[in-house]
PDB file of N, H, CA, C and O in Angstrom:
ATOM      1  N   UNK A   1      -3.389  52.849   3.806  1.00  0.00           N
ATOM      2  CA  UNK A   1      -2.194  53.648   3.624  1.00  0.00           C
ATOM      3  C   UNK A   1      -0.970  52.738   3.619  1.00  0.00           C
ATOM      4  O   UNK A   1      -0.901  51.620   4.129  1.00  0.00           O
ATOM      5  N   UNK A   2       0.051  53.443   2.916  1.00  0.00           N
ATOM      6  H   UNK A   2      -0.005  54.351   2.502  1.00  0.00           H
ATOM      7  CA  UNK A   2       0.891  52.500   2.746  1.00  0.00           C
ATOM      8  C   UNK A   2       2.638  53.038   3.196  1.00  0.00           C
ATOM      9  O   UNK A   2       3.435  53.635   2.472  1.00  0.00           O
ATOM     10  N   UNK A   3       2.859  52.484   4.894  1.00  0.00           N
ATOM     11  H   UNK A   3       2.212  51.999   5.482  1.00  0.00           H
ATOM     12  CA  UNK A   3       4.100  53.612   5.031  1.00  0.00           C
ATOM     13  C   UNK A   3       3.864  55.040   5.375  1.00  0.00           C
ATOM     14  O   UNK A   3       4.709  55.907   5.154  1.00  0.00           O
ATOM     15  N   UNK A   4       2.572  55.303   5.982  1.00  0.00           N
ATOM     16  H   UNK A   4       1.886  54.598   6.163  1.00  0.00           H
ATOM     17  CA  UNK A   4       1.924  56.761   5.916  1.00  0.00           C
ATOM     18  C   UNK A   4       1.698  56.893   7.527  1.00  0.00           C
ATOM     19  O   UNK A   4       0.631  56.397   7.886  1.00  0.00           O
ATOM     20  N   UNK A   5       2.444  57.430   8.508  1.00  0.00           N
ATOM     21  H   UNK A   5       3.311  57.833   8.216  1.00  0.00           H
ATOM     22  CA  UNK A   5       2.281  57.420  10.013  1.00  0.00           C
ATOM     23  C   UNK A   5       1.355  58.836  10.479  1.00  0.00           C
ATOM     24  O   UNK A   5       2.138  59.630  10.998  1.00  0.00           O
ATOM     25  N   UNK A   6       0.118  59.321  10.457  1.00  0.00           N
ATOM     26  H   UNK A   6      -0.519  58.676  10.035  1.00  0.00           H
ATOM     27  CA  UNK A   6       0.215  60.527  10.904  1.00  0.00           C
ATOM     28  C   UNK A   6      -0.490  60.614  12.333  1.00  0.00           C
ATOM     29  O   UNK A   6      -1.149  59.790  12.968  1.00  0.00           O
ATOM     30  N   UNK A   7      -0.081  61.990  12.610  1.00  0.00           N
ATOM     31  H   UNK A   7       0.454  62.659  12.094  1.00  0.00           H
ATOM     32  CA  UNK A   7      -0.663  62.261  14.367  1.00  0.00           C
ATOM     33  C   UNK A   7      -1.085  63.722  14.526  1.00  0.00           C
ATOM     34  O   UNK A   7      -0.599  64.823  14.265  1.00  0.00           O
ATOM     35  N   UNK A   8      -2.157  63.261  15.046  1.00  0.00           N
ATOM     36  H   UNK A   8      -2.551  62.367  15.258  1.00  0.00           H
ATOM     37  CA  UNK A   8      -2.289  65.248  14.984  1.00  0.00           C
ATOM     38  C   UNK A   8      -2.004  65.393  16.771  1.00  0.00           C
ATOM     39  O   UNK A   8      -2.085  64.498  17.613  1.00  0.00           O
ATOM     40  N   UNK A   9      -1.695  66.675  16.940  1.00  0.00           N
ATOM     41  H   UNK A   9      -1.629  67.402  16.256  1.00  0.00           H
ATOM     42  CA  UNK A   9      -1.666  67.221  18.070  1.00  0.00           C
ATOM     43  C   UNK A   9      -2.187  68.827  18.378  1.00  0.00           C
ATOM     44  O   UNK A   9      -1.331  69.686  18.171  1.00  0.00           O
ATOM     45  N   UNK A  10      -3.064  69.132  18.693  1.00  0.00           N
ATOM     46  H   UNK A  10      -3.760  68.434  18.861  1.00  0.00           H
ATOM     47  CA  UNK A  10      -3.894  69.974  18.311  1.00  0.00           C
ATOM     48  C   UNK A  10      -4.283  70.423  16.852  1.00  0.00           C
ATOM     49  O   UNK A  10      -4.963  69.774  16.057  1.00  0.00           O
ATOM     50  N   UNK A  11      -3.635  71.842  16.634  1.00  0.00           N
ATOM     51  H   UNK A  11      -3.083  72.369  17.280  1.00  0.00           H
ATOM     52  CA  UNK A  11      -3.454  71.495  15.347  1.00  0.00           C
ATOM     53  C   UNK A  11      -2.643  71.408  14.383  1.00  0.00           C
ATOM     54  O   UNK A  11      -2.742  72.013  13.315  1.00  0.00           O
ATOM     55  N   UNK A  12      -1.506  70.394  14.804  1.00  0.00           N
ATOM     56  H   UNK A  12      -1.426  69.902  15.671  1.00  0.00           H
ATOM     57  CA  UNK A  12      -0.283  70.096  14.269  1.00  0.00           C
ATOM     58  C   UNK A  12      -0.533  68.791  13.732  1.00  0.00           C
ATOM     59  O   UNK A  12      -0.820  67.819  14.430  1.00  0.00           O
ATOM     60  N   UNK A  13      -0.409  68.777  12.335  1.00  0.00           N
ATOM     61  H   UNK A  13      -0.176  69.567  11.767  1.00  0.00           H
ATOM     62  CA  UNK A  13      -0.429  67.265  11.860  1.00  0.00           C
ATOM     63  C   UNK A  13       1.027  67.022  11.739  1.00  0.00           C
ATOM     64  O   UNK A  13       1.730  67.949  11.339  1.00  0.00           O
ATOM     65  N   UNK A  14       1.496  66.016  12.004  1.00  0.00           N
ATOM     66  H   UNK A  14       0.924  65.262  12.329  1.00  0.00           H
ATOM     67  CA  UNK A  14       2.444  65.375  11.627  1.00  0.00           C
ATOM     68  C   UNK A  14       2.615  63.982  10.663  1.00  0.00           C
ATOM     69  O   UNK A  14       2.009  62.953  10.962  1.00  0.00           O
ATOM     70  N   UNK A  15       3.231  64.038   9.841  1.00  0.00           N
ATOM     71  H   UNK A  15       3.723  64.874   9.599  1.00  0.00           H
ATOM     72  CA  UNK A  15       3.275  62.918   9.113  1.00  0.00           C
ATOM     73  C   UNK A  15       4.614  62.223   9.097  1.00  0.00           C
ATOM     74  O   UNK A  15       5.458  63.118   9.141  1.00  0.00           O
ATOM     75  N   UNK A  16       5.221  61.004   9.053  1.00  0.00           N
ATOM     76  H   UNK A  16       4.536  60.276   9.018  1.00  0.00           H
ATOM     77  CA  UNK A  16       6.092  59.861   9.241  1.00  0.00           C
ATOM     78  C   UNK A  16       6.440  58.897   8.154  1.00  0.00           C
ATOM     79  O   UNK A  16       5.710  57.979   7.780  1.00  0.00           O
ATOM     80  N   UNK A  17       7.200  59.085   7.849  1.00  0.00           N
ATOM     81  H   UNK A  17       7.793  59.830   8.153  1.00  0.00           H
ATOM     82  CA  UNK A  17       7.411  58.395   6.185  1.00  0.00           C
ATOM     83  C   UNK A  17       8.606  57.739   6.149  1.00  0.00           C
ATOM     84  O   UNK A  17       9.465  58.577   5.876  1.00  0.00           O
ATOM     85  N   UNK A  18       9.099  56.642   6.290  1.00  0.00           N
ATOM     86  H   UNK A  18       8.401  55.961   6.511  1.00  0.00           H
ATOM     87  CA  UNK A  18      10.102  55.356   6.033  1.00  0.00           C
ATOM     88  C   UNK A  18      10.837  55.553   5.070  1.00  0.00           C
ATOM     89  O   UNK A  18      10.979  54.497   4.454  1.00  0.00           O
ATOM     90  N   UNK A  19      11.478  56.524   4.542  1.00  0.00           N
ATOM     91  H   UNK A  19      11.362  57.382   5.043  1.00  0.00           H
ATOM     92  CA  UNK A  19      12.643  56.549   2.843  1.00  0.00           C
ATOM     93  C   UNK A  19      12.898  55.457   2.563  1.00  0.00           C
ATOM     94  O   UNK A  19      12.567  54.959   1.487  1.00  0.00           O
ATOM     95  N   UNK A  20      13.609  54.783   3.564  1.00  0.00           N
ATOM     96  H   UNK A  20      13.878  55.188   4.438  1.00  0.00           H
ATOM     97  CA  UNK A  20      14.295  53.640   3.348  1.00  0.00           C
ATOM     98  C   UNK A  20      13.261  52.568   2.545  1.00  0.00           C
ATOM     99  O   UNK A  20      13.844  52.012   1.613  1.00  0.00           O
ATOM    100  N   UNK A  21      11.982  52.198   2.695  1.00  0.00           N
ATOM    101  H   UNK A  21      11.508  52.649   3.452  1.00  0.00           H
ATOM    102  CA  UNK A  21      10.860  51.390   2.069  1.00  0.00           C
ATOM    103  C   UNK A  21      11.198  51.706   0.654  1.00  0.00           C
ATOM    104  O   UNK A  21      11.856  52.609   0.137  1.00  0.00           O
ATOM    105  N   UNK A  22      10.520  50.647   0.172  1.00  0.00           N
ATOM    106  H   UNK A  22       9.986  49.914   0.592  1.00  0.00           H
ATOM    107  CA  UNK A  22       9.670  50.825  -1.290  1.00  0.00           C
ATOM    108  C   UNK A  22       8.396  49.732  -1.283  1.00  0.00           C
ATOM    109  O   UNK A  22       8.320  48.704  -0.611  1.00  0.00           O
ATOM    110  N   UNK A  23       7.433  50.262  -2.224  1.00  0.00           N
ATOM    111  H   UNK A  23       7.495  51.098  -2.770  1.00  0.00           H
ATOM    112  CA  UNK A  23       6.458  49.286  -2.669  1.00  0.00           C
ATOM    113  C   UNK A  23       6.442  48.489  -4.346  1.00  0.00           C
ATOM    114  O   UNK A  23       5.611  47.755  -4.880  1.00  0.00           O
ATOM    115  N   UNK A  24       7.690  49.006  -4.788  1.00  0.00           N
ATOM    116  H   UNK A  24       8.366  49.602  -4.354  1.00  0.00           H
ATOM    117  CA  UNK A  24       7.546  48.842  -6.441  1.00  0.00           C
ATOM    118  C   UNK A  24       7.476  50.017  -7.172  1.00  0.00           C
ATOM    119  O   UNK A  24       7.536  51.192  -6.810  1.00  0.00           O
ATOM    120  N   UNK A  25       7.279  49.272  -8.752  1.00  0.00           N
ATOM    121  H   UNK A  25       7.231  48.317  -9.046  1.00  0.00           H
ATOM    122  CA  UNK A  25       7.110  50.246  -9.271  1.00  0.00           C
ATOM    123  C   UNK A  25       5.659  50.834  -9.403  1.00  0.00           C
ATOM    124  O   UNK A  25       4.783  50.003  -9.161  1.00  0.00           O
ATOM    125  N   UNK A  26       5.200  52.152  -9.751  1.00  0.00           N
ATOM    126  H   UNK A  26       5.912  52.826  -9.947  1.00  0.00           H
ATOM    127  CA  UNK A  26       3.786  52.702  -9.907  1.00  0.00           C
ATOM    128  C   UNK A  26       3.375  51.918 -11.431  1.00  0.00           C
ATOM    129  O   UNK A  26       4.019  51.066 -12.042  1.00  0.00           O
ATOM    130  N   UNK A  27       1.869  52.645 -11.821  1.00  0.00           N
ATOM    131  H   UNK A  27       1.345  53.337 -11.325  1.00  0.00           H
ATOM    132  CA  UNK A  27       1.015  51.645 -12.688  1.00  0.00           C
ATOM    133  C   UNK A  27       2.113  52.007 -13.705  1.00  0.00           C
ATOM    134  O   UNK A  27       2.619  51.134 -14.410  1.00  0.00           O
ATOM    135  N   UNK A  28       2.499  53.377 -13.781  1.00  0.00           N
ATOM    136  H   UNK A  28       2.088  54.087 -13.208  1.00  0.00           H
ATOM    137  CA  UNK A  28       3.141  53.488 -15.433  1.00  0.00           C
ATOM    138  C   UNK A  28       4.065  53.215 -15.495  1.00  0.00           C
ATOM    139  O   UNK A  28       4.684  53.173 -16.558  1.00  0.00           O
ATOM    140  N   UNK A  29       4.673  52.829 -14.042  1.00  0.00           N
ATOM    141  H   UNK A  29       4.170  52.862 -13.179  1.00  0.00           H
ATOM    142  CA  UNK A  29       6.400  52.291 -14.220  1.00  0.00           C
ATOM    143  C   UNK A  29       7.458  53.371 -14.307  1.00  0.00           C
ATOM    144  O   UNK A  29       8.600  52.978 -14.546  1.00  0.00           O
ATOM    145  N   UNK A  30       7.288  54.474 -14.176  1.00  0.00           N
ATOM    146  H   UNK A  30       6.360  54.793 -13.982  1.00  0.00           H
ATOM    147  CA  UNK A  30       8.131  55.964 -14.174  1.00  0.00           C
ATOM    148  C   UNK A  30       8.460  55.870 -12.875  1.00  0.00           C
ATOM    149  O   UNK A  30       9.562  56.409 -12.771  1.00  0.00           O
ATOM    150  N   UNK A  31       8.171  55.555 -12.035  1.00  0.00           N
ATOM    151  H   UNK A  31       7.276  55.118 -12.120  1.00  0.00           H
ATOM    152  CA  UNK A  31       8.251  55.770 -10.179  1.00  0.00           C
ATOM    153  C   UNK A  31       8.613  54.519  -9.424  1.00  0.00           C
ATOM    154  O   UNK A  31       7.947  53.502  -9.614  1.00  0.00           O
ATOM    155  N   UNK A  32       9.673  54.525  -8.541  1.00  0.00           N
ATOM    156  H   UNK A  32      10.214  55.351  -8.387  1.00  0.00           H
ATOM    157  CA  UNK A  32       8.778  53.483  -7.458  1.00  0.00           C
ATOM    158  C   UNK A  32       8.647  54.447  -6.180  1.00  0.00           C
ATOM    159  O   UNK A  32       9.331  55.373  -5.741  1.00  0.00           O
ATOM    160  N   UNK A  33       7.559  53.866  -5.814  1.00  0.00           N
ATOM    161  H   UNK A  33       7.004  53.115  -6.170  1.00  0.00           H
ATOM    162  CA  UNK A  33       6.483  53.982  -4.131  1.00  0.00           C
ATOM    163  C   UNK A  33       6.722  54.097  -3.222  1.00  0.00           C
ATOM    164  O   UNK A  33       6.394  53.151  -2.507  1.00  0.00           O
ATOM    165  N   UNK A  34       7.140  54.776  -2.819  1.00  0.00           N
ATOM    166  H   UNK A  34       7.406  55.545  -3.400  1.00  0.00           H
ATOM    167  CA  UNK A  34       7.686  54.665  -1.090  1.00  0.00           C
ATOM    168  C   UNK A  34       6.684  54.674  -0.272  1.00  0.00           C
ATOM    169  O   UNK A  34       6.565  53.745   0.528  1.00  0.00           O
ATOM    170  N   UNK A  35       5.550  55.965  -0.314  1.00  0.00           N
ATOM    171  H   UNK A  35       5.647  56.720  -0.963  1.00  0.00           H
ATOM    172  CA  UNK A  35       4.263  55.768   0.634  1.00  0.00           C
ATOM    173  C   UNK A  35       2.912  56.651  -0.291  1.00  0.00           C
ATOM    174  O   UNK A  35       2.829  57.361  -1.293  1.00  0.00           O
ATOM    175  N   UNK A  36       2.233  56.231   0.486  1.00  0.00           N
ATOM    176  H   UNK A  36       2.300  55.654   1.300  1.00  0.00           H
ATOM    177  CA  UNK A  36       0.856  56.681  -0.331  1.00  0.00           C
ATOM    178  C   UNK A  36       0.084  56.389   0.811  1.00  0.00           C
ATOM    179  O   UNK A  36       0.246  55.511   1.658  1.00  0.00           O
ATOM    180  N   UNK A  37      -0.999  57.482   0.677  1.00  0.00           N
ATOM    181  H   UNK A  37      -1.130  58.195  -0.011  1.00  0.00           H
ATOM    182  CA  UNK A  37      -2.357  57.434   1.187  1.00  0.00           C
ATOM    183  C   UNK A  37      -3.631  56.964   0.418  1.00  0.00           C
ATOM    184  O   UNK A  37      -4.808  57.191   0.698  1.00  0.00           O
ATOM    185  N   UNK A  38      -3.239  56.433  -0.360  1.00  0.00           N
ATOM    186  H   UNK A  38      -2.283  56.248  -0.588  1.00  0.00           H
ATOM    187  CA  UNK A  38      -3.532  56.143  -1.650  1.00  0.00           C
ATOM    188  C   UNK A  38      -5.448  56.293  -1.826  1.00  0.00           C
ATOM    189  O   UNK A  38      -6.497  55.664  -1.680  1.00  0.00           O
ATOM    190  N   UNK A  39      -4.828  57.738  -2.277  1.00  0.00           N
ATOM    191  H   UNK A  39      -3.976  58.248  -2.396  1.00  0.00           H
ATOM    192  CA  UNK A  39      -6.554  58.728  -2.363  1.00  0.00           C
ATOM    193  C   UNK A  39      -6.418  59.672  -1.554  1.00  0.00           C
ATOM    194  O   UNK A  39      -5.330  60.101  -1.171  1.00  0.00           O
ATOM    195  N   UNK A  40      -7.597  60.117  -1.190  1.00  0.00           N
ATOM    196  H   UNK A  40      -8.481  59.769  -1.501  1.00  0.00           H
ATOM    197  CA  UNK A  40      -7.735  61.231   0.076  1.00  0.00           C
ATOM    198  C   UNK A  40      -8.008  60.413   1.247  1.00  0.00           C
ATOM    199  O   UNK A  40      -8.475  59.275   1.287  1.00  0.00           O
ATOM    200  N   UNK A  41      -7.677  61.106   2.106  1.00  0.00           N
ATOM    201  H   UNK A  41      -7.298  62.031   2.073  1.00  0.00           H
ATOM    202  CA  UNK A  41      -7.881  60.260   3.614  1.00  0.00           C
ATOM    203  C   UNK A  41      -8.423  61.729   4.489  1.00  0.00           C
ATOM    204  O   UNK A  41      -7.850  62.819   4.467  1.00  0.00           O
ATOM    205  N   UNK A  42      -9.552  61.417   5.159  1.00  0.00           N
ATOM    206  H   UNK A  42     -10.017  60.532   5.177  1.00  0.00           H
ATOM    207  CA  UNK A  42      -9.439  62.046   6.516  1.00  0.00           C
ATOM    208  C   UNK A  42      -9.532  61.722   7.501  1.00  0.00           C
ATOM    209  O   UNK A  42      -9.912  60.651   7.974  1.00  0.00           O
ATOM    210  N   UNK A  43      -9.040  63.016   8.127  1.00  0.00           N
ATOM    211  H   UNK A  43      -8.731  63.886   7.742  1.00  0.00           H
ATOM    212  CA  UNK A  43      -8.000  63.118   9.149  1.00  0.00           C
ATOM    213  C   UNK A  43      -9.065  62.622  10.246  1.00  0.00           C
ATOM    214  O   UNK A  43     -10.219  63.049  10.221  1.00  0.00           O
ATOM    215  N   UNK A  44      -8.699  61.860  11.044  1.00  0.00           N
ATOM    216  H   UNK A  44      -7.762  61.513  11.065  1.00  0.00           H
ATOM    217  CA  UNK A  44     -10.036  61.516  12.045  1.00  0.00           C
ATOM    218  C   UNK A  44     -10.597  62.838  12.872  1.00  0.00           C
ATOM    219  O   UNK A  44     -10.130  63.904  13.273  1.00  0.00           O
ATOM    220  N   UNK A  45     -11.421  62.392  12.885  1.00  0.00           N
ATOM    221  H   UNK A  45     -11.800  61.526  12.558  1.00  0.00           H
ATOM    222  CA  UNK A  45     -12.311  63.817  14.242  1.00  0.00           C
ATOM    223  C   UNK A  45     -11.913  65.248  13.995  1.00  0.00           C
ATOM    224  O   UNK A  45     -11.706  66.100  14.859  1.00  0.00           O
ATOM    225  N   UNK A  46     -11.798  65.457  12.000  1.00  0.00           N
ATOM    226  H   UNK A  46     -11.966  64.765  11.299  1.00  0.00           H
ATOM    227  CA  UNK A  46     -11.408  66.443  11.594  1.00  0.00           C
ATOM    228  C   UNK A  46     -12.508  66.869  10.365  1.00  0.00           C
ATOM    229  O   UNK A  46     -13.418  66.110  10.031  1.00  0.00           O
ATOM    230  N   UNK A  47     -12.299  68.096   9.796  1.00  0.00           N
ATOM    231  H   UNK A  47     -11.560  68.713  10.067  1.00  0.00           H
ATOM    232  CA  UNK A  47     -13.054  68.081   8.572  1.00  0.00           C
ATOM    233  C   UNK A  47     -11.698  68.438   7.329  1.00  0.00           C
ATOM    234  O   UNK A  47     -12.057  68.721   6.187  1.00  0.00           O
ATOM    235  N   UNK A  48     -10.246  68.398   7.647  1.00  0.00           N
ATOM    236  H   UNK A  48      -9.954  68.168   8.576  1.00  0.00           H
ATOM    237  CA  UNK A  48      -9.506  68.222   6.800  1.00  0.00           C
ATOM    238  C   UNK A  48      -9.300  66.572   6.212  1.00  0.00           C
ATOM    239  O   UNK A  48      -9.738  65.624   6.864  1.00  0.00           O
ATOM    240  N   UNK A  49      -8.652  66.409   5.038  1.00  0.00           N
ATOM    241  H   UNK A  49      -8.296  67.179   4.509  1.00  0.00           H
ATOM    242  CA  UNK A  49      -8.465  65.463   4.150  1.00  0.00           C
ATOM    243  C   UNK A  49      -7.000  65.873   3.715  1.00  0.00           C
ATOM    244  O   UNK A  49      -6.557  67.020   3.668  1.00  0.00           O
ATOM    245  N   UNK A  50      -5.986  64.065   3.244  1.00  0.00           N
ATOM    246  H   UNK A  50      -6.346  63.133   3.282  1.00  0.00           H
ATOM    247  CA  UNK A  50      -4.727  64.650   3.184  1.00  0.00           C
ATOM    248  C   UNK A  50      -4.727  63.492   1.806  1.00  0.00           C
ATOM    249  O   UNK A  50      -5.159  62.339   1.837  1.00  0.00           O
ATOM    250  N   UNK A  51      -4.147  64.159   0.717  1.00  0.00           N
ATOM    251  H   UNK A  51      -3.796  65.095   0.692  1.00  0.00           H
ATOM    252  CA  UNK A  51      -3.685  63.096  -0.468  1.00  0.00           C
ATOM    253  C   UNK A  51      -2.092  63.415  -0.789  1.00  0.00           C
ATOM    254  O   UNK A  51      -1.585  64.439  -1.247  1.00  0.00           O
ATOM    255  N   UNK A  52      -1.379  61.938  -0.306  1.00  0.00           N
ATOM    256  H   UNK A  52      -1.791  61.107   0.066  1.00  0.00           H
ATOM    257  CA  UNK A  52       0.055  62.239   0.189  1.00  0.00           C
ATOM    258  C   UNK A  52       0.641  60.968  -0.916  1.00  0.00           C
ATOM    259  O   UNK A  52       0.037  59.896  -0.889  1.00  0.00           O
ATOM    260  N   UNK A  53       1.906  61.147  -1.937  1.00  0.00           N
ATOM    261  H   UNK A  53       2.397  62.018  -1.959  1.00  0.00           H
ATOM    262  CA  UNK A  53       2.540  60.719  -2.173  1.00  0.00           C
ATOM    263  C   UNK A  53       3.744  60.597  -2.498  1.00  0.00           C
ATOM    264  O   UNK A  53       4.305  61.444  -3.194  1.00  0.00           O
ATOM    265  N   UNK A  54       4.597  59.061  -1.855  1.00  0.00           N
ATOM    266  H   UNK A  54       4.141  58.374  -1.290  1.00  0.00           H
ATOM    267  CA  UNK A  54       6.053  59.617  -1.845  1.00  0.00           C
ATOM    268  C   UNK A  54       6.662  58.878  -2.852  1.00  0.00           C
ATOM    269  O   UNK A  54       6.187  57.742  -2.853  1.00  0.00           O
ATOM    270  N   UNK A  55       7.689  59.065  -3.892  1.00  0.00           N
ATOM    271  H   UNK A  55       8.074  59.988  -3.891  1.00  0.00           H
ATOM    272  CA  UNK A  55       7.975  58.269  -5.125  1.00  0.00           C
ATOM    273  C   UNK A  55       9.590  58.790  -5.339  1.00  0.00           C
ATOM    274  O   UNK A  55       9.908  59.880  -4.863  1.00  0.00           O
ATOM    275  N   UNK A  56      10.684  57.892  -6.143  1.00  0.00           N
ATOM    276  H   UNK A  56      10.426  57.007  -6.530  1.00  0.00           H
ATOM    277  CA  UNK A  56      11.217  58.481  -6.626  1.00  0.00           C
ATOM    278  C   UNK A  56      11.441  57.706  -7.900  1.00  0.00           C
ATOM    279  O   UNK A  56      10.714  56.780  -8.258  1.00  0.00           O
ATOM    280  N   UNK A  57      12.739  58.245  -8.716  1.00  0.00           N
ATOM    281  H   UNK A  57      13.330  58.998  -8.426  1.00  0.00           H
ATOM    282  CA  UNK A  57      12.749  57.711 -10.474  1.00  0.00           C
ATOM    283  C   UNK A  57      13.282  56.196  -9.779  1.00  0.00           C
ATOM    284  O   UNK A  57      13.900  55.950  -8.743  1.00  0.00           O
ATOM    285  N   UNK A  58      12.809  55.450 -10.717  1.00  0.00           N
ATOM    286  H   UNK A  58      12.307  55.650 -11.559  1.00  0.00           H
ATOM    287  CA  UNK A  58      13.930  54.137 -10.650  1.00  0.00           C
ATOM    288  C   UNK A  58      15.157  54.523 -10.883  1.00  0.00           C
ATOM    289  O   UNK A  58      16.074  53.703 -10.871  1.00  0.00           O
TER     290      UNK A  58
END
């Protein structure tokens, strides 16, 4: 993950995301990256899955 903080607390996920970051631009170059989970991720000691991405225009 990239920039992607999460926490569960029962069953509250929380997620944590840096604006201020970037990673570049994306493959097609329309975006840059702020965070990604880049794919599905699950959630530990869960049977949910989270596919999270944060982007804006150049």
């Amino acid at each position: 993950m990239k920039n992607v903080e999460l926490s569960i607390n029962g069953d509250i996920l929380t997620i944590k995301v840096d604006l201020s970051k970037s990673f570049g631009a994306s493959a097609s170059g329309k975006s840059i990256i702020i965070a990604s989970t880049e794919g599905n991720y699950t959630l530990p000691d869960r049977e949910e899955k989270i596919g999270l991405n944060v982007y804006k225009k150049p």
